[in-house]
Biopython code that builds the backbone (N, CA, C, O; Angstrom):
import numpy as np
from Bio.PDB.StructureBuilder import StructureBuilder

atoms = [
    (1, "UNK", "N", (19.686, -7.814, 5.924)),
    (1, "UNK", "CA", (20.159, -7.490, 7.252)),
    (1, "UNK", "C", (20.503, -8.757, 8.042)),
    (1, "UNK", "O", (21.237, -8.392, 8.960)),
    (2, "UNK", "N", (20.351, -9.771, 8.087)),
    (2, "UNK", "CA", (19.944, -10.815, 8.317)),
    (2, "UNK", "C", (21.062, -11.951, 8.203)),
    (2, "UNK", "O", (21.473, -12.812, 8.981)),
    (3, "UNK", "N", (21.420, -11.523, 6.697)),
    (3, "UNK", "CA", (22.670, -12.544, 5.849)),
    (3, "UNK", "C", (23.898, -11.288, 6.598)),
    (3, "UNK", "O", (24.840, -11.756, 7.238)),
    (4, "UNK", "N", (23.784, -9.833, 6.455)),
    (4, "UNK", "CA", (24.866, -9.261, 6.672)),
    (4, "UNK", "C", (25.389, -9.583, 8.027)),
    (4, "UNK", "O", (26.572, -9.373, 8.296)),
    (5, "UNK", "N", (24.284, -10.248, 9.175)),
    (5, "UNK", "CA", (24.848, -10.473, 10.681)),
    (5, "UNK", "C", (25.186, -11.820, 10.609)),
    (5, "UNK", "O", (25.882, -12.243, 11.531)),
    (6, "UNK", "N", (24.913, -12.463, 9.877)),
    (6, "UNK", "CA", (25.120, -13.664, 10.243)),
    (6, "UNK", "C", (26.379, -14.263, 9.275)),
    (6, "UNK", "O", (26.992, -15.328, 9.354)),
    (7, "UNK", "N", (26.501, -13.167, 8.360)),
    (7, "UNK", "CA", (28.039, -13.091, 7.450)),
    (7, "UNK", "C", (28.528, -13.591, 6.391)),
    (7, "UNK", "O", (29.668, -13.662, 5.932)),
    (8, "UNK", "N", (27.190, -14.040, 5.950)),
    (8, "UNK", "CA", (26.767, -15.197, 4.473)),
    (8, "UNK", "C", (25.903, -14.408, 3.568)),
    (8, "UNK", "O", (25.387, -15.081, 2.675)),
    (9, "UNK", "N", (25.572, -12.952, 3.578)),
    (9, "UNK", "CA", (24.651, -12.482, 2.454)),
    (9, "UNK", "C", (23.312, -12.851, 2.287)),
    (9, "UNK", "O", (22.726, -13.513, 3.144)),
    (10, "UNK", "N", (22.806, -12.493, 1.297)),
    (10, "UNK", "CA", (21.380, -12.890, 1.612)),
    (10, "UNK", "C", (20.389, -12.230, 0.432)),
    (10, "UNK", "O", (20.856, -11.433, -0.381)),
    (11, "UNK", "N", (18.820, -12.677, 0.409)),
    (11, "UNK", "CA", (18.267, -12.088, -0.689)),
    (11, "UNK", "C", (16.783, -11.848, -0.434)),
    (11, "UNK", "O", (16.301, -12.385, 0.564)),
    (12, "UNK", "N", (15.982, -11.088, -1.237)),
    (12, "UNK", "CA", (14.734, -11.085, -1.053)),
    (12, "UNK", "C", (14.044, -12.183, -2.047)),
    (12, "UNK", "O", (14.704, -12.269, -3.082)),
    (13, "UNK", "N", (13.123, -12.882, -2.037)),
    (13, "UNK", "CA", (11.881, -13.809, -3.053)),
    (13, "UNK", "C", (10.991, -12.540, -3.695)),
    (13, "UNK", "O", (10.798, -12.237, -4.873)),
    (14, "UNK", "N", (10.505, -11.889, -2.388)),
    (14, "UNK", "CA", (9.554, -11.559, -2.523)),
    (14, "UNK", "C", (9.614, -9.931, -1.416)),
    (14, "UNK", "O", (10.543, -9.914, -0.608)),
    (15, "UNK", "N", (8.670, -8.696, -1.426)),
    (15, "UNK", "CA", (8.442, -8.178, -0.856)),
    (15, "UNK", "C", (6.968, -7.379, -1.214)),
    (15, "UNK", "O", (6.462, -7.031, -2.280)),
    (16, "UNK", "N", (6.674, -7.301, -0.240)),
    (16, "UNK", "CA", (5.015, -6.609, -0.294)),
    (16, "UNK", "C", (4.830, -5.548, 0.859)),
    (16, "UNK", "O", (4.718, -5.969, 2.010)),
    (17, "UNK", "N", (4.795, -4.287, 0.624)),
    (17, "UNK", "CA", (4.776, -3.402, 1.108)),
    (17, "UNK", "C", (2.941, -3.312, 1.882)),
    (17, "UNK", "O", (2.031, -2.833, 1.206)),
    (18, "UNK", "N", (2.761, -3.692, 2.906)),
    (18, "UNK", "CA", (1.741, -3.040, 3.317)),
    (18, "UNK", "C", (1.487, -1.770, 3.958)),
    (18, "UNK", "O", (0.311, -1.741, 4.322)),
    (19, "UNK", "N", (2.141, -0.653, 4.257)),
    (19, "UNK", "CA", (1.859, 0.371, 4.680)),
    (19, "UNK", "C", (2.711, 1.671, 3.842)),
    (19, "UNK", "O", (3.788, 1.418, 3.303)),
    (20, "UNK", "N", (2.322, 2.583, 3.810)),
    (20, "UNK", "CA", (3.246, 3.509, 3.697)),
    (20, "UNK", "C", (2.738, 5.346, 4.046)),
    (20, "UNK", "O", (2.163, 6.071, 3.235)),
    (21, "UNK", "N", (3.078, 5.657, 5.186)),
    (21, "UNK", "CA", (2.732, 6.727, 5.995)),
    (21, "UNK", "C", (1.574, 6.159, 6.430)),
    (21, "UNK", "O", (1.619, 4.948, 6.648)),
    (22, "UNK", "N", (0.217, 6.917, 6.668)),
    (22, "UNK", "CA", (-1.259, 6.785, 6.927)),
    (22, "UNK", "C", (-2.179, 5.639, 5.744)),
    (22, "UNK", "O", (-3.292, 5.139, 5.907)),
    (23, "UNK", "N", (-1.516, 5.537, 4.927)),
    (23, "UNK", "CA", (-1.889, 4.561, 3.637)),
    (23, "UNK", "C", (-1.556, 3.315, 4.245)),
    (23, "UNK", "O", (-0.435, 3.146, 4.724)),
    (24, "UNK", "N", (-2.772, 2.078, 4.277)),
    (24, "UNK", "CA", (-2.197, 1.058, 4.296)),
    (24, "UNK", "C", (-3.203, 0.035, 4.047)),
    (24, "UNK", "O", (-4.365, 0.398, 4.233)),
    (25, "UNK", "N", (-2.947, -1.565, 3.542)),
    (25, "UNK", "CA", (-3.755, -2.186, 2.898)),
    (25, "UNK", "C", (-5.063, -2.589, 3.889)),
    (25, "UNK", "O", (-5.686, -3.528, 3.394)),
    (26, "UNK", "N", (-5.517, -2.212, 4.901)),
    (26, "UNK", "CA", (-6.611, -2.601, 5.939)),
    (26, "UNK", "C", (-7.561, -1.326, 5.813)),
    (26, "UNK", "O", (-8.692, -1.294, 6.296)),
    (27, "UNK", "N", (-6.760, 0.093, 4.857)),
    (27, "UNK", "CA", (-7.709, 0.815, 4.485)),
    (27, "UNK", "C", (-8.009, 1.043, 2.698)),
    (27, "UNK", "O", (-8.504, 1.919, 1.990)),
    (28, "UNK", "N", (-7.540, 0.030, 2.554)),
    (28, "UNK", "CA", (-7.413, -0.296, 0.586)),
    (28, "UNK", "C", (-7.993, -0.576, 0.291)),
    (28, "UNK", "O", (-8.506, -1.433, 1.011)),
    (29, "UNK", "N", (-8.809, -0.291, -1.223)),
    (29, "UNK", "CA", (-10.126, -0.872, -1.610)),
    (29, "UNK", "C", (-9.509, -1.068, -2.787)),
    (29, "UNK", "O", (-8.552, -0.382, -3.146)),
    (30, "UNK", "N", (-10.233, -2.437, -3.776)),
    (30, "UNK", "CA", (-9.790, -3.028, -4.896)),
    (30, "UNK", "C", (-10.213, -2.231, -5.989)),
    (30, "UNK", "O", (-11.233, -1.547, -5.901)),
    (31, "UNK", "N", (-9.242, -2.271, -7.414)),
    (31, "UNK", "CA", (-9.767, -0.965, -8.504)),
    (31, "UNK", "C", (-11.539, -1.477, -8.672)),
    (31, "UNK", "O", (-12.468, -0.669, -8.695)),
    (32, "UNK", "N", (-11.694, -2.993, -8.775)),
    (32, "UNK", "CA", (-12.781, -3.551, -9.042)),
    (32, "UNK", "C", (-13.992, -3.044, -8.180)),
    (32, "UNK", "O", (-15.016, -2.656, -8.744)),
    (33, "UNK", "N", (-13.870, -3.048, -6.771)),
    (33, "UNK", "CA", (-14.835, -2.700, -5.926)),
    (33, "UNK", "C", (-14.783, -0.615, -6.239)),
    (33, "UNK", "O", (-15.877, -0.084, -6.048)),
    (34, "UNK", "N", (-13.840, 0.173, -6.581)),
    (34, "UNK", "CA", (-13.786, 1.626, -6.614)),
    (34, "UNK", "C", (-14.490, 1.441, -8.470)),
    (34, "UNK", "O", (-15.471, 2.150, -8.696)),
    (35, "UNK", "N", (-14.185, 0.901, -9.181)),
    (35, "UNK", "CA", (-14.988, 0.714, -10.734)),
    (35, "UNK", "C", (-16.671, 0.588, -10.396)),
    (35, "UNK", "O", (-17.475, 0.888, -11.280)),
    (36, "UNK", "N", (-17.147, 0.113, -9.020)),
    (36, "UNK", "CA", (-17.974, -0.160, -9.062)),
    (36, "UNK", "C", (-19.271, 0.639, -7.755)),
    (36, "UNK", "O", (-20.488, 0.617, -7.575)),
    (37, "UNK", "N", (-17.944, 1.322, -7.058)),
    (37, "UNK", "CA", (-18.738, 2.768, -6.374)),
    (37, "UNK", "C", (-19.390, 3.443, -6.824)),
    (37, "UNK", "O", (-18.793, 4.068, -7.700)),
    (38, "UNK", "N", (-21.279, 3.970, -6.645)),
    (38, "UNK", "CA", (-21.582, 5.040, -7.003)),
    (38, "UNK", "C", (-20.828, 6.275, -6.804)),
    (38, "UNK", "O", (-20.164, 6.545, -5.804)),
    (39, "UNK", "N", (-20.990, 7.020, -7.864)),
    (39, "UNK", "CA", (-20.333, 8.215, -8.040)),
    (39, "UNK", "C", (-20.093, 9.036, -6.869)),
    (39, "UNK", "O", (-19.152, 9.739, -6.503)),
    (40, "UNK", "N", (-21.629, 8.628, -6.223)),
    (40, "UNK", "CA", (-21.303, 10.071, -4.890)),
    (40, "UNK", "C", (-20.530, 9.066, -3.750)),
    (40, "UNK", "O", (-20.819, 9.436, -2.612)),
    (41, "UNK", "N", (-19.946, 8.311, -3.763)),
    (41, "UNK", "CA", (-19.185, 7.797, -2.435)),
    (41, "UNK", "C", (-17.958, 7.425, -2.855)),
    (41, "UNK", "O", (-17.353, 6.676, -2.087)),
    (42, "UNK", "N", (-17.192, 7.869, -4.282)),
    (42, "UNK", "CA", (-16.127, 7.423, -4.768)),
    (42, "UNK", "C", (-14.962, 9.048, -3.710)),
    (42, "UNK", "O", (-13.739, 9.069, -3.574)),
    (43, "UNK", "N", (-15.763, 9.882, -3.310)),
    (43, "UNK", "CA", (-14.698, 10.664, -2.680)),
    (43, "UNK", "C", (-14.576, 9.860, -1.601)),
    (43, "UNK", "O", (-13.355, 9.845, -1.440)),
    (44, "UNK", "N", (-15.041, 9.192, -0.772)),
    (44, "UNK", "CA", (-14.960, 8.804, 0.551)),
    (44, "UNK", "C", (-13.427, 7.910, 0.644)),
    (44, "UNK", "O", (-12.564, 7.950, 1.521)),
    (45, "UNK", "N", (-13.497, 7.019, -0.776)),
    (45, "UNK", "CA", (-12.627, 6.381, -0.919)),
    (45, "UNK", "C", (-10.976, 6.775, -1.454)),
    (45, "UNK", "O", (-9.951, 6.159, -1.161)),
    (46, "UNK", "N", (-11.101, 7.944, -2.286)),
    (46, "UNK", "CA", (-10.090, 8.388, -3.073)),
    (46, "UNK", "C", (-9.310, 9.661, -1.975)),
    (46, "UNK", "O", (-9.972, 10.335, -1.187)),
    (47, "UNK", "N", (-7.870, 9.776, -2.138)),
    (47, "UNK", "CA", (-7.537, 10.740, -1.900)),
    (47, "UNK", "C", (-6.168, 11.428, -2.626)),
    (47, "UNK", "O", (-5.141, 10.944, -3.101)),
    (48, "UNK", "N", (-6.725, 12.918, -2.454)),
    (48, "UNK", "CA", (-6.223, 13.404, -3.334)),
    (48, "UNK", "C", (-4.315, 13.225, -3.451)),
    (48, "UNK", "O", (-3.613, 13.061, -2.453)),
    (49, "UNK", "N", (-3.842, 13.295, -4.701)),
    (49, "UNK", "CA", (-1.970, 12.956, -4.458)),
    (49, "UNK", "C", (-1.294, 13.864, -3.484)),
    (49, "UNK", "O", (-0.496, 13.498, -2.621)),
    (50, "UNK", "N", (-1.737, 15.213, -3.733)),
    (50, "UNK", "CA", (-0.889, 16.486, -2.937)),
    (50, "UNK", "C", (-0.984, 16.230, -1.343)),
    (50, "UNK", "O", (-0.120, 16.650, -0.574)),
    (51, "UNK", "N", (-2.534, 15.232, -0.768)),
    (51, "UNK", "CA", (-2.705, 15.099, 0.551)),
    (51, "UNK", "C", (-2.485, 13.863, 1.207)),
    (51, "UNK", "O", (-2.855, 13.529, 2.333)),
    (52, "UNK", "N", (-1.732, 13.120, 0.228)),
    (52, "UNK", "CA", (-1.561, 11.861, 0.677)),
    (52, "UNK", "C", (-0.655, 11.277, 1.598)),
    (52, "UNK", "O", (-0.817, 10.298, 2.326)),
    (53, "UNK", "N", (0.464, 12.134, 1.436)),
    (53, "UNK", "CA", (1.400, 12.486, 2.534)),
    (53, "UNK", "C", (2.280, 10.849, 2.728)),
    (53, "UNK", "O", (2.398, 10.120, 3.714)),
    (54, "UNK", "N", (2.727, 10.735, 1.477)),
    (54, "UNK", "CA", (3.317, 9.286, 0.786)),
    (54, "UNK", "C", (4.962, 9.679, 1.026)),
    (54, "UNK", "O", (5.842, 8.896, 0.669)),
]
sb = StructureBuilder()
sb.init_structure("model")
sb.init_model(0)
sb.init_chain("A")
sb.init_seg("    ")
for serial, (resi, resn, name, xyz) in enumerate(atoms, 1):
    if name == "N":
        sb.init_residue(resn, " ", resi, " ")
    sb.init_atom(name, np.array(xyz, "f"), 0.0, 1.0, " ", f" {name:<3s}", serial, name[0])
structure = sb.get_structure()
């Protein structure tokens, strides 16, 4: 957007998505730290695909 205003084109390096709908990395937990949840608090963390609302 950037290269298209200024009339020279342009590119990405890099992109990292931190959010997407209600999902976002300040409520993300690492596979390592969810590998390592007792069983009964792994719902707290997980949610289901159909309610994810992605």
């Amino acid at each position: 957007d950037i290269g298209k205003q200024l009339g020279c084109g342009g590119h990405l390096a890099s992109l990292r998505r931190t959010a997407s709908g209600r999902l976002s990395l300040e409520n993300a937990i690492t596979f390592d730290a969810l590998e390592n949840l007792p069983r009964a608090e792994l719902s707290q963390h997980v949610i289901p695909i159909l309610s994810a609302d992605i």
